[in-house]
Backbone as CSV, one residue per row, in Angstrom:
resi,resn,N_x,N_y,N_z,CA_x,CA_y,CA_z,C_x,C_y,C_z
1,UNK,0.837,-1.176,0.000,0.000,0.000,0.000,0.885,1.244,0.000
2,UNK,0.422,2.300,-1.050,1.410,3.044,-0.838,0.705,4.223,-0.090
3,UNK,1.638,5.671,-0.308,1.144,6.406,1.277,0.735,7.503,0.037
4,UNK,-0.655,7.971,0.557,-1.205,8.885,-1.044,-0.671,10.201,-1.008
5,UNK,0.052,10.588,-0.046,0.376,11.859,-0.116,1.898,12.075,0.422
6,UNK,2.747,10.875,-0.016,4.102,11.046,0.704,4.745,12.035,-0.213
7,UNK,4.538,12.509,-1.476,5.379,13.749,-1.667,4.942,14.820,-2.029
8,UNK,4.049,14.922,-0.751,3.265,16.215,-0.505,4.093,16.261,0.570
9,UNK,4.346,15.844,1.699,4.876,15.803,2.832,6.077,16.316,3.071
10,UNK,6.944,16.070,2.019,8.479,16.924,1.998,8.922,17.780,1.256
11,UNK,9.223,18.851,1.657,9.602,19.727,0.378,10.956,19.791,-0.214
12,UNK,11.489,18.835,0.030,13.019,18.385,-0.682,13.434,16.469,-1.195
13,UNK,13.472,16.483,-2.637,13.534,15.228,-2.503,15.111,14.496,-2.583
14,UNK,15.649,13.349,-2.519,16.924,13.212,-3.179,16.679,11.243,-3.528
15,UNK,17.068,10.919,-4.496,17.260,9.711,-4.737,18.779,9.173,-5.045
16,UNK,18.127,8.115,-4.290,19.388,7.003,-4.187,19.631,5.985,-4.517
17,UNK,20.974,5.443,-5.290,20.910,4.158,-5.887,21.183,3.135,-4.595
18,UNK,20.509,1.958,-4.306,20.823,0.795,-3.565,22.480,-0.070,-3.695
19,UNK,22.804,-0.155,-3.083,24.013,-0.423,-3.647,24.444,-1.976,-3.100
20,UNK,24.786,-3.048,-3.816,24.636,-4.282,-3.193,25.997,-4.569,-1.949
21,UNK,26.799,-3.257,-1.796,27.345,-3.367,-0.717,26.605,-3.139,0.523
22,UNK,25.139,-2.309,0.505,24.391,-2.547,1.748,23.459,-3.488,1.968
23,UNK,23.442,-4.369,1.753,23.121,-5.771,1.734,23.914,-6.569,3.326
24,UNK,23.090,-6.679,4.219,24.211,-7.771,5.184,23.876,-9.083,5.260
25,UNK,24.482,-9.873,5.765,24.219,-11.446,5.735,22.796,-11.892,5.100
26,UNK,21.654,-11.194,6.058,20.529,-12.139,5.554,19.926,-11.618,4.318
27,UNK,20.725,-10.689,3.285,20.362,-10.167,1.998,18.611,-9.229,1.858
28,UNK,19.103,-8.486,3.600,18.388,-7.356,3.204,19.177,-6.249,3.677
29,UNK,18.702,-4.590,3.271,19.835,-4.044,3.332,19.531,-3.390,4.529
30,UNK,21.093,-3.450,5.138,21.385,-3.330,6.517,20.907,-1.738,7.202
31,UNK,20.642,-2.303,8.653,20.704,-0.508,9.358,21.413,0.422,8.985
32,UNK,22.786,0.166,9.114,23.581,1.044,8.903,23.651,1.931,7.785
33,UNK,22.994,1.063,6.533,22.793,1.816,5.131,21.717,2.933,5.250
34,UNK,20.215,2.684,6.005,19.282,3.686,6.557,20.354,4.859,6.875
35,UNK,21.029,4.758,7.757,21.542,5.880,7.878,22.960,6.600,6.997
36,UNK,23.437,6.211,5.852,23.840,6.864,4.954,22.689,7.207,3.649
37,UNK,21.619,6.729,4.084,20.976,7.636,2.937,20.079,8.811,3.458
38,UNK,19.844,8.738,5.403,19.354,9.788,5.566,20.076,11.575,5.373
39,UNK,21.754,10.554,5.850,22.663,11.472,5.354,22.161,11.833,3.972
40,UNK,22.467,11.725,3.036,22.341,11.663,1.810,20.968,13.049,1.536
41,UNK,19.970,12.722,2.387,18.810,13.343,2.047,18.977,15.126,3.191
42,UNK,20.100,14.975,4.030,19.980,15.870,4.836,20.935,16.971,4.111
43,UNK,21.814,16.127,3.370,23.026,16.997,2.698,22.808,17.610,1.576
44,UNK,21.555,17.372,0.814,21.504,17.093,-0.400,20.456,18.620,0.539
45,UNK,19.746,18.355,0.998,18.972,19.852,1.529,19.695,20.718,2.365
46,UNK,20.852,20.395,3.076,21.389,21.595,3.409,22.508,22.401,2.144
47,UNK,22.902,21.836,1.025,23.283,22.222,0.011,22.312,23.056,-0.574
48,UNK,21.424,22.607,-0.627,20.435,23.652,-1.191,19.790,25.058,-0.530
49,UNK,19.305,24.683,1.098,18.811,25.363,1.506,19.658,26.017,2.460
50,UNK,20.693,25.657,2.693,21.308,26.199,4.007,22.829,26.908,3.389
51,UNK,23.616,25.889,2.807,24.971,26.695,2.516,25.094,28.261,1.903
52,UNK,24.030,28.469,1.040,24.366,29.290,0.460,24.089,30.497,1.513
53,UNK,23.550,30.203,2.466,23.415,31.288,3.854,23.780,31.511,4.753
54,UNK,24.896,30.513,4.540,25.665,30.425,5.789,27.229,31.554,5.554
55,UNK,27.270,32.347,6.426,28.321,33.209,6.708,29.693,32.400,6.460
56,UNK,31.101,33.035,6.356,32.036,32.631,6.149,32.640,31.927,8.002
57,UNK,32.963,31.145,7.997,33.194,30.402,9.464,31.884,29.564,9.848
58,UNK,30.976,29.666,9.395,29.721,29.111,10.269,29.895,27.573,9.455
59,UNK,29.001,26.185,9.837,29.122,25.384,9.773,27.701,24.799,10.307
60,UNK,27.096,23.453,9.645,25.979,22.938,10.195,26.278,21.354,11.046
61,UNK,26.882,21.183,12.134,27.035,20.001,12.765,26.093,19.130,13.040
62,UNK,26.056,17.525,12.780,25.371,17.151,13.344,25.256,16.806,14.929
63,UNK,24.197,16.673,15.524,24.047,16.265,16.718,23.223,15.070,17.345
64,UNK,22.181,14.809,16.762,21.394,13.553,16.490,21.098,13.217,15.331
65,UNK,20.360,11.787,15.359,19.911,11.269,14.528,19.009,10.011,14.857
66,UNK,17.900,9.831,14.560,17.562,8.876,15.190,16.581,8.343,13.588
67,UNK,16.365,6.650,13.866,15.490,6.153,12.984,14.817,5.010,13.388
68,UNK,13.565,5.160,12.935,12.524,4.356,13.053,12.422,3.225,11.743
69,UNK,12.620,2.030,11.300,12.834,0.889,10.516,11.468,0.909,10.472
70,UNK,10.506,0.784,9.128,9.052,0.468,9.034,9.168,-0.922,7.899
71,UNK,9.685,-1.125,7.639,9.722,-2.299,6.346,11.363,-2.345,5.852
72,UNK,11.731,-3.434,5.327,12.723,-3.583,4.878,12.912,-3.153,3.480
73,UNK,13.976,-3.474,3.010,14.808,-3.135,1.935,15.016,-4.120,1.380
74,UNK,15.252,-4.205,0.128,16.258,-5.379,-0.421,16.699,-4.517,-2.034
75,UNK,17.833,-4.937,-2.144,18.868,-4.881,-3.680,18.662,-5.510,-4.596
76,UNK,18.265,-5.302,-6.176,18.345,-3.940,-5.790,17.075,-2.844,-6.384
77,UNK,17.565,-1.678,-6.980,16.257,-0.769,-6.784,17.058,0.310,-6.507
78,UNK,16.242,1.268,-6.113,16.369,2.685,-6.073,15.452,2.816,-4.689
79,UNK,15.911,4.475,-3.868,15.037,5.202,-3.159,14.869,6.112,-2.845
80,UNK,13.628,6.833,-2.775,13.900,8.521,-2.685,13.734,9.080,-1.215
81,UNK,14.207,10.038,-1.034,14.411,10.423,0.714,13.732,11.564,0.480
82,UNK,12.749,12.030,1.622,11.768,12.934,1.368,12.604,14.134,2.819
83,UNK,13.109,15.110,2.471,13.883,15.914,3.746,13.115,17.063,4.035
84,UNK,12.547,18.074,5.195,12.280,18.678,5.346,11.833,19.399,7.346
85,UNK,11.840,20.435,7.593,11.745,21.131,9.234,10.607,20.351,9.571
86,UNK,11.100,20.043,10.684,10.001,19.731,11.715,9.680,20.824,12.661
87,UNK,10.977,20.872,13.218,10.933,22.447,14.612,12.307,23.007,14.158
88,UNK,12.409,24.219,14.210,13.310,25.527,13.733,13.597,26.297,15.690
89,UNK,14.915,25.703,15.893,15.466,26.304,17.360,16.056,27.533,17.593
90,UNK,16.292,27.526,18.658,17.364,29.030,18.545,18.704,28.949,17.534
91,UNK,19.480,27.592,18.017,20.177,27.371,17.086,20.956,25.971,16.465
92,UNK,19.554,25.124,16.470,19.706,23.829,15.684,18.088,23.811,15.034
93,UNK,18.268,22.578,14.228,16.646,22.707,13.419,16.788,20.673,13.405
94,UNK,15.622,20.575,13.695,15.555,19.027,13.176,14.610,19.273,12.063
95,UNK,15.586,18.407,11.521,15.122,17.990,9.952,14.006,16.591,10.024
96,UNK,13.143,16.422,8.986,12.198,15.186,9.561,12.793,14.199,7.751
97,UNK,12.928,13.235,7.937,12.971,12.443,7.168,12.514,11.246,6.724
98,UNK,12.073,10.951,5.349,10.738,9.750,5.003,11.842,9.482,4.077
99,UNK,11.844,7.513,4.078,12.924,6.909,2.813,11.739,6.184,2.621
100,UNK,11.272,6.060,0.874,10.317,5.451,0.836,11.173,4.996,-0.586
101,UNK,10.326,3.271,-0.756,10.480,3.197,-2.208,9.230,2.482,-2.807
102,UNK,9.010,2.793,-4.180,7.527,2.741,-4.894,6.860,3.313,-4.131
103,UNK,6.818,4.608,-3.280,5.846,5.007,-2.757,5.649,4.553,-1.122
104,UNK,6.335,3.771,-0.908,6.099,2.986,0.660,7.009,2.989,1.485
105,UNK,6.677,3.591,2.409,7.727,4.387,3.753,8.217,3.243,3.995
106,UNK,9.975,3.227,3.800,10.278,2.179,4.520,11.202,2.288,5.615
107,UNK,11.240,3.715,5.933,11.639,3.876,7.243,11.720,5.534,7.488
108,UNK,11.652,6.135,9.036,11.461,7.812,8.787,12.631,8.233,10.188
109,UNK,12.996,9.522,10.003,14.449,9.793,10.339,14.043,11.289,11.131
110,UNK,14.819,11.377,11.998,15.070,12.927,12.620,16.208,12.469,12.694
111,UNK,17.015,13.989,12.206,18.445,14.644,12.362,18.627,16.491,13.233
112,UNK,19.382,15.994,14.106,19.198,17.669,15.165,20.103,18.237,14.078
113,UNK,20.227,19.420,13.574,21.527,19.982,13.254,21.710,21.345,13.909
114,UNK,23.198,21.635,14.456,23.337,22.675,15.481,24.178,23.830,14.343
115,UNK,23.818,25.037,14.600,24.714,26.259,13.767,26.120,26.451,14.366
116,UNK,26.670,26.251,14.074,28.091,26.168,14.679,29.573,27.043,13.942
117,UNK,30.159,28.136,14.988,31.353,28.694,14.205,32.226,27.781,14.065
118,UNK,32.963,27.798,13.030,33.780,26.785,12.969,35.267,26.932,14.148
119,UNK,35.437,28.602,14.417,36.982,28.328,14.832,36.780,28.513,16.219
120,UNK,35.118,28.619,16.891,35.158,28.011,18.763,34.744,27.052,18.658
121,UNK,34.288,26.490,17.511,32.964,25.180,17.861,32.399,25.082,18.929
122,UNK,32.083,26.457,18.488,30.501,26.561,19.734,29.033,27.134,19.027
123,UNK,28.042,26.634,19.668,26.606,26.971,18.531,26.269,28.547,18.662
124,UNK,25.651,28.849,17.461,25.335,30.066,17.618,23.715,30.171,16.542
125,UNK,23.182,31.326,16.947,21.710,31.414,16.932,21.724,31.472,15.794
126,UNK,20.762,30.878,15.145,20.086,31.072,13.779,19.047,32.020,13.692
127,UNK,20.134,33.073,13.168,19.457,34.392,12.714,19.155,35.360,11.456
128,UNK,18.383,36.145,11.285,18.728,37.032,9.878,17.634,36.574,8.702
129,UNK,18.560,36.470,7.688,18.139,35.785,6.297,18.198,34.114,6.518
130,UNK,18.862,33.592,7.298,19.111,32.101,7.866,17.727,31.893,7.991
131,UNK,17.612,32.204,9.013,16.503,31.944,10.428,14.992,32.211,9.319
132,UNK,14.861,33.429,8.358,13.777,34.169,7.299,13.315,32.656,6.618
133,UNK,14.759,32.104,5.715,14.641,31.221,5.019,14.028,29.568,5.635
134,UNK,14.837,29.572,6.810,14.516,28.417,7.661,12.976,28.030,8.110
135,UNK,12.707,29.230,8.115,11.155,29.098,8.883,10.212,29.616,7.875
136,UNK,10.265,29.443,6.769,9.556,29.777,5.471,8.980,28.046,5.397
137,UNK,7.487,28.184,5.110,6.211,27.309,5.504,6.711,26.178,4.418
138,UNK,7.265,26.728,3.245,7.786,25.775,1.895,8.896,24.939,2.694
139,UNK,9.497,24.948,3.186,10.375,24.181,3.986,9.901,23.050,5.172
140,UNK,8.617,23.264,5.537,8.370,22.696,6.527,7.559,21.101,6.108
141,UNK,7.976,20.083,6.783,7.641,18.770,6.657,5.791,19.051,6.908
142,UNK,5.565,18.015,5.919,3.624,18.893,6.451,3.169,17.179,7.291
């Protein structure tokens, strides 16, 4: 069954090829791969939405990540990662993330990401044109 409105839900997409190196023993593809493609879907939207606003020194660190497994995987195939705000902080934003393929969630992701200078590595507020862009409704996971 697929989900009738999963790409209504994100306003950033990225697809990914399966790769039969994430495959583990019992020839489905492993946890660990879930989480290089959420990467995949977080980078692929902070390239878009975030670098180009980010000041010279600033930096987007991660800090969490967490995932929920709804169905498995198997190799091979393709999948698209659906990225987009859940909550917009003083100065981290979790990102909400859906990996679905043919349409069917097969697993969904939060990533914290903190604003960070690069030369204290310490966080700092997401403000300005950042903060304008960040919290613009087109961005937000519905």
């Amino acid at each position: 069954m697929t989900e009738p409105d999963f790409r209504e839900r994100y306003p950033h997409w990225t697809m990914v090829t399966l790769r039969f190196s994430d495959q583990d023993s019992t020839g489905h593809i492993n946890n660990v791969s879930f989480a290089a493609y959420v990467e995949a879907g977080r980078v692929a939207f902070g390239w878009e939405h975030t670098r180009p606003l980010l000041s010279d020194g600033q930096d987007l660190f991660v800090a969490n990540v967490s995932i929920a497994y709804r169905r498995e995987l198997r190799y091979p195939g393709s999948i698209e990662i659906g990225t987009g705000i859940l909550k917009l902080g003083r100065s981290s934003m979790t990102l909400g993330h859906g990996v679905f393929r043919d349409g069917i969630l097969a697993a969904d992701a939060e990533s914290v990401v903190v604003l960070v200078d690069r030369a204290s590595a310490k966080s700092q507020p997401i403000e300005g044109t950042l903060r304008a862009a960040l919290g613009a409704d087109q961005l937000a996971v519905r």
